[in-house]
KEDREN-144004 format. One line per 2 residues: their letters; for each residue x, y, z of C-alpha. Coordinates in Angstrom, 3 decimals. Layout:
# KEDREN-144004
A> X/Y/Z ~ ...
***
This chain:
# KEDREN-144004
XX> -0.014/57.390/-32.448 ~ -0.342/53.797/-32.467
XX> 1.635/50.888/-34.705 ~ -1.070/49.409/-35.704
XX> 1.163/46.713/-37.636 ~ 3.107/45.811/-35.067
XX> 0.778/43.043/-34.463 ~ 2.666/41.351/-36.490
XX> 6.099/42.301/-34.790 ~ 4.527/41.028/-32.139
XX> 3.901/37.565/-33.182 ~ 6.976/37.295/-34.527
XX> 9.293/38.221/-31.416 ~ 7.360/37.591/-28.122
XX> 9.312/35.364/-26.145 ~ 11.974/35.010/-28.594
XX> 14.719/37.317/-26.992 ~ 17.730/34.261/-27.124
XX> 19.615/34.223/-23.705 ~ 23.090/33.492/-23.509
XX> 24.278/33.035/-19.534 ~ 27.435/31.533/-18.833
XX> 28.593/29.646/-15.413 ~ 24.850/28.781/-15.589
XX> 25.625/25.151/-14.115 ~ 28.054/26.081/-12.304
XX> 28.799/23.858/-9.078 ~ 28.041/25.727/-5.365
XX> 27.867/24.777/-2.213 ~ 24.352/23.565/-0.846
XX> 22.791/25.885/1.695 ~ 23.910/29.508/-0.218
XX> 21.671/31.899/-0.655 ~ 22.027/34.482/-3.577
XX> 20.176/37.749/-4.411 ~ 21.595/40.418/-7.099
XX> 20.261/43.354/-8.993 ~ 21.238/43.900/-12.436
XX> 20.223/46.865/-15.132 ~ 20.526/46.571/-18.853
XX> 19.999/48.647/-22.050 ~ 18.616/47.659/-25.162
XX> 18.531/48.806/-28.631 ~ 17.121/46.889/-31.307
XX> 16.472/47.628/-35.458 ~ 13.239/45.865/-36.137
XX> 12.231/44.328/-40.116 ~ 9.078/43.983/-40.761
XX> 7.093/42.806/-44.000 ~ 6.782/46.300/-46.332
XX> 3.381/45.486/-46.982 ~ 2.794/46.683/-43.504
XX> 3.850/50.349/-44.662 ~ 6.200/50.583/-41.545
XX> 9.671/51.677/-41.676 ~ 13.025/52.420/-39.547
XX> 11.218/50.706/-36.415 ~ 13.457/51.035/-33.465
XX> 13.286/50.187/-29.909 ~ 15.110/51.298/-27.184
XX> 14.528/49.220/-23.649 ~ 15.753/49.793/-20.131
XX> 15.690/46.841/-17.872 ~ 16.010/46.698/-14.072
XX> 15.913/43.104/-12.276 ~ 16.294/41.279/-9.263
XX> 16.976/37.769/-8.589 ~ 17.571/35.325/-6.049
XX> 18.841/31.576/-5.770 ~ 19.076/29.055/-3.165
XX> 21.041/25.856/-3.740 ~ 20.270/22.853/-1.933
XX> 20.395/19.058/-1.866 ~ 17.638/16.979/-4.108
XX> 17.857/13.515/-4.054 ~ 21.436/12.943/-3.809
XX> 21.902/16.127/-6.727 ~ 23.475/19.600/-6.095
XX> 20.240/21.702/-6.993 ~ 19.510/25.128/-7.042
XX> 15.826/27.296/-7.051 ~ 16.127/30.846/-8.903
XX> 13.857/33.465/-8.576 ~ 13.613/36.429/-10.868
XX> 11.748/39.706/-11.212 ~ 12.351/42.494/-13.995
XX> 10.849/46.313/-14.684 ~ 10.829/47.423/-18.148
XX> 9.998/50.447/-19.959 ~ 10.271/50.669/-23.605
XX> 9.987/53.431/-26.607 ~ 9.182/52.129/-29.938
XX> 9.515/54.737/-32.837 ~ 9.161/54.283/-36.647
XX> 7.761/55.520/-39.785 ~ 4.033/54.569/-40.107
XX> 2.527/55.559/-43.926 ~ 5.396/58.155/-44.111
XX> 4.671/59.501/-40.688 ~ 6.208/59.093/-37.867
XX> 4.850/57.298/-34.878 ~ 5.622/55.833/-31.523
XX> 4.835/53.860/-29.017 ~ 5.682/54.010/-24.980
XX> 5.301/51.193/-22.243 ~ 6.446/50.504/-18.691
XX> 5.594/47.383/-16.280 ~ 6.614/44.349/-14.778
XX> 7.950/41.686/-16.608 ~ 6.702/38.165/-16.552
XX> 7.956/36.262/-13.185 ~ 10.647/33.970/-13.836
XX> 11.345/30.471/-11.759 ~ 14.018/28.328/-12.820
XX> 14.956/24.199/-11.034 ~ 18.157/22.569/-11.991
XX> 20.060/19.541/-11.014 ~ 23.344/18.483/-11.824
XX> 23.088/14.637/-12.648 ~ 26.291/13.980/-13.472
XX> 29.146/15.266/-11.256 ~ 29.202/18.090/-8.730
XX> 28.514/16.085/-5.270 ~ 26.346/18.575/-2.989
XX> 28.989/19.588/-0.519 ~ 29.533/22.307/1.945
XX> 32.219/24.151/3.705 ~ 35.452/22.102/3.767
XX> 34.248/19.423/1.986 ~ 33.141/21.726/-1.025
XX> 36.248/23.009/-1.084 ~ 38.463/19.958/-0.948
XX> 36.494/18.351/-3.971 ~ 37.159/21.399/-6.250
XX> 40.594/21.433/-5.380 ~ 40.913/17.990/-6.297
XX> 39.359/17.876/-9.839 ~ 40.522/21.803/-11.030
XX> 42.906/19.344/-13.592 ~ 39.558/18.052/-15.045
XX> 35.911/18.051/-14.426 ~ 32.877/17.553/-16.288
XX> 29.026/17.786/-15.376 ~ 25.872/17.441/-16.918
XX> 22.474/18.998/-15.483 ~ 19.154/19.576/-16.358
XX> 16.905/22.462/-15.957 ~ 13.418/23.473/-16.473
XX> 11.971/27.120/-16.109 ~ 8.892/27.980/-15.757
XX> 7.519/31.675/-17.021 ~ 4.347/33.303/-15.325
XX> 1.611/35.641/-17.296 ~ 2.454/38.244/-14.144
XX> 3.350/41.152/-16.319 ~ 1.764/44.475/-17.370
XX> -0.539/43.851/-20.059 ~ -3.859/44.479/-21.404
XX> -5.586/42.790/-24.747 ~ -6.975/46.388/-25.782
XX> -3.087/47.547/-26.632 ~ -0.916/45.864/-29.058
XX> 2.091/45.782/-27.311 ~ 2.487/44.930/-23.578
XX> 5.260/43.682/-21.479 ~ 3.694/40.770/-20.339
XX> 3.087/37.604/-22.547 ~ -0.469/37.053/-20.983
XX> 0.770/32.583/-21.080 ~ 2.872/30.566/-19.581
XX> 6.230/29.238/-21.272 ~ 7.867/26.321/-19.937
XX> 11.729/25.904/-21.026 ~ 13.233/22.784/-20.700
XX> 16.919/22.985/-20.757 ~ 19.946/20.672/-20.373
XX> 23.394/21.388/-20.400 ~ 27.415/20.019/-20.345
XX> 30.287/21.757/-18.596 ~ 34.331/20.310/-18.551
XX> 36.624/22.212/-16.776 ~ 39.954/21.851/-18.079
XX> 41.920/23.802/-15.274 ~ 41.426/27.653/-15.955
XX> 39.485/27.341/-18.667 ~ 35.504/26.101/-18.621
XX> 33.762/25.217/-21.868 ~ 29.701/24.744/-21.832
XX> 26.708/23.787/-24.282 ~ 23.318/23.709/-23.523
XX> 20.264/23.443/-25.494 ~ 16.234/24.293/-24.521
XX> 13.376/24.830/-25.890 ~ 10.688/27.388/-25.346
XX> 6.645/26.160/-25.325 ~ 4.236/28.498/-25.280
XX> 0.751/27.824/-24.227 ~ -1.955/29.572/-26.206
XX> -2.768/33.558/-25.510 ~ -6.550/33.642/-25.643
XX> -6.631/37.588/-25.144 ~ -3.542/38.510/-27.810
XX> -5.751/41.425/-29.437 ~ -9.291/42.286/-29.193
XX> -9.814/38.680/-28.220 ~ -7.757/37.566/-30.780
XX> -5.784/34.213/-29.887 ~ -2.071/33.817/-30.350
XX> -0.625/30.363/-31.068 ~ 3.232/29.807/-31.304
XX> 5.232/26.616/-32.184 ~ 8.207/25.927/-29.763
XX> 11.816/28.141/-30.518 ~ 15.201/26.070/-30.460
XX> 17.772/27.571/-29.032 ~ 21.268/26.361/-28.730
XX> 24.604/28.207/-26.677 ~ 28.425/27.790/-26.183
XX> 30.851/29.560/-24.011 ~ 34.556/29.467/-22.988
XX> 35.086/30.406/-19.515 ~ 38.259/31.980/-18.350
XX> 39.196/31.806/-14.858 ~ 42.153/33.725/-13.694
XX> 41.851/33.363/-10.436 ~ 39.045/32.611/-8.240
XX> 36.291/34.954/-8.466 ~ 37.449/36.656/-11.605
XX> 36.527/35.304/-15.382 ~ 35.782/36.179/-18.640
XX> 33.865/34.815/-21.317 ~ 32.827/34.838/-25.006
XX> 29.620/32.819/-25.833 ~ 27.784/32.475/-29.116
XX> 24.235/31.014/-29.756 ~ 21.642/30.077/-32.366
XX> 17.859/29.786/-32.259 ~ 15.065/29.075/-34.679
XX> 11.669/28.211/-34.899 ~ 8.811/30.212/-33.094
XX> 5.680/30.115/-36.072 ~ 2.786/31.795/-34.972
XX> -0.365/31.695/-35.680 ~ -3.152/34.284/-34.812
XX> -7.069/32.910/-35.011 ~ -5.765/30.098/-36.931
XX> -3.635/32.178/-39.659 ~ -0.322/31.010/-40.124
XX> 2.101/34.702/-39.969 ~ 4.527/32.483/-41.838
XX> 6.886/34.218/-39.467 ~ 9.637/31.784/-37.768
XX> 12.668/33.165/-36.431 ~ 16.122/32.632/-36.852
XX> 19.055/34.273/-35.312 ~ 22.887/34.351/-33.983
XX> 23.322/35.555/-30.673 ~ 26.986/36.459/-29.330
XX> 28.469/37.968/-25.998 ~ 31.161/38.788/-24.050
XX> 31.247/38.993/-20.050 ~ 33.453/39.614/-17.328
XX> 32.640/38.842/-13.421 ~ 34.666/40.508/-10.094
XX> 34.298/39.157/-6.799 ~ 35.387/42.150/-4.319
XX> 34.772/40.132/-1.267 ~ 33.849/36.257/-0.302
XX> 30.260/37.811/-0.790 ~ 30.248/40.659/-2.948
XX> 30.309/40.613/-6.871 ~ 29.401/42.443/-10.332
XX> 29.298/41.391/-13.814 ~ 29.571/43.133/-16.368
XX> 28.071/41.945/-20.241 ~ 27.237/42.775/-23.754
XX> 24.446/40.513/-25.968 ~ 24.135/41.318/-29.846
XX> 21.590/39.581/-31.832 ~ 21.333/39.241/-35.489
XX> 18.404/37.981/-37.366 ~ 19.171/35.404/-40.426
XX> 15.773/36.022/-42.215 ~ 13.659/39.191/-43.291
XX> 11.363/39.491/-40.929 ~ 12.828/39.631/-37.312
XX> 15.615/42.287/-35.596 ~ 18.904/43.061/-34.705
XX> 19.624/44.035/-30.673 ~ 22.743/44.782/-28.762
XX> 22.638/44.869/-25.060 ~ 24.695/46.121/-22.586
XX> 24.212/44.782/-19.326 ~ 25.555/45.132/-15.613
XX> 24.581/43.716/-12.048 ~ 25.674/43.346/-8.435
XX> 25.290/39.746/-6.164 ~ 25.422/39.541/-2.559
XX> 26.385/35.463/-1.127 ~ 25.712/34.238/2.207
***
């Protein structure tokens, strides 16, 4: 049986799941090449308005992704080019008019491409050199980079079903971000900003319109010894209006977003990381999420 109202859950949440990645600027040496695999679990509470007659709305998401980055020198920058691909599926139960109801997708996500530069700091080095130049600035090191990703309208969907794992439009996330070392510990900030273009086929040839969503995340870094770290981030975001043939859903978002990771290096080349995201809305009309999240990365 369908959710007919979660149209509007829809409108209110696409594209609005907050990252939070730490050692995202991170300085490597040019010419490495890395691919990893990572799996997570989601569980979310969703609000919704009661007019729409639906309650105790849950989802419960599994996740399986792969992803792949090659550093390399632009212009004089250390620079890297990720790749990333997910798989979803994705059971959404509830209460519809006192009954209950539920909903079941699987798919591929949306294709994920992400450039960055570091313009400040982090010469693009190699080997020895690379080496030599983070020995000699582990008492203190800051950076500054920029970033802009670009999201495809590659995954499963179809306008004749409400929900989908694919957006069906492009967003384009412009990002920048500050790192200082201070020797084991690391403490970043980055802001973006997510803009959506407009999703002519939301419903029944319905179109979706969304303002841009702010988002904004810290994290302290740990680094015990090379190739192991932990880390505790926190984040905010807001914004994301919609509107739907012209109707404003009066439905902007706001939310904290907190984590705590760990990474292991095993070998030169082999790692894992291991993380948990939680969520919480700050208005009505949103959800709650925790996360748990693990992955594997292979370097050569």
């Amino acid at each position: 049986m369908k959710l007919c109202a979660l149209l509007f859950f829809l409108s209110l949440c696409s594209g609005l799941a907050q990252e939070l990645t730490p050692r995202r600027w991170s300085h490597l040496p040019v010419d490495t090449n890395i691919t990893g695999i990572g799996y997570a679990h989601t569980k979310a509470d969703i609000f919704l308005d009661p007019v729409l007659q639906v309650e105790d709305l849950e989802l419960e998401l599994q996740t399986v992704a792969i992803r792949y980055i090659r550093t390399f020198d632009f212009l004089g920058k250390s620079s890297r080019f990720e790749l990333g691909q997910g798989y979803q599926d994705g059971m959404y139960r509830g209460i519809l008019k006192g009954e209950e109801a539920s909903v079941y997708r699987q798919g591929l996500t949306d294709t994920v491409l992400r450039f960055s530069s570091i313009l400040y700091g982090a010469p693009p080095l190699k080997g020895k050199a690379f080496a030599e130049y983070r020995k000699s600035v582990y008492q203190s090191d800051t950076m500054v980079g920029a970033a802009v990703i670009l999201q495809l309208p590659t995954g499963a969907y179809s306008e004749d079903q409400l929900i989908n794992i694919g957006s069906n439009r492009f967003t384009i996330r412009p990002q920048v971000g500050i790192t200082h070392q201070c020797k084991k510990f690391t403490y970043e900030a980055s802001a973006s900003a997510w803009i959506y273009t407009d999703n002519d086929d939301f419903w029944q040839g319905s179109e979706l319109q969304q303002d841009p969503f702010w988002a904004f995340q810290t994290h302290v870094i740990y680094t015990h010894q090379p190739g192991v770290w932990v880390s505790s981030s926190i984040g905010y975001g807001i914004g994301g209006q919609s509107e739907i043939n012209g109707n404003n859903k009066d439905d902007a978002g706001e939310n904290l977003a907190f984590s705590l990771a760990a990474g292991y290096s095993f070998t030169r080349q082999f790692g894992a990381k291991i993380a948990y995201v939680g969520t919480r809305t700050q208005t009505d009309k949103s959800f709650d999420s925790n996360t748990l999240a693990a992955g594997l990365s292979y370097v050569w």
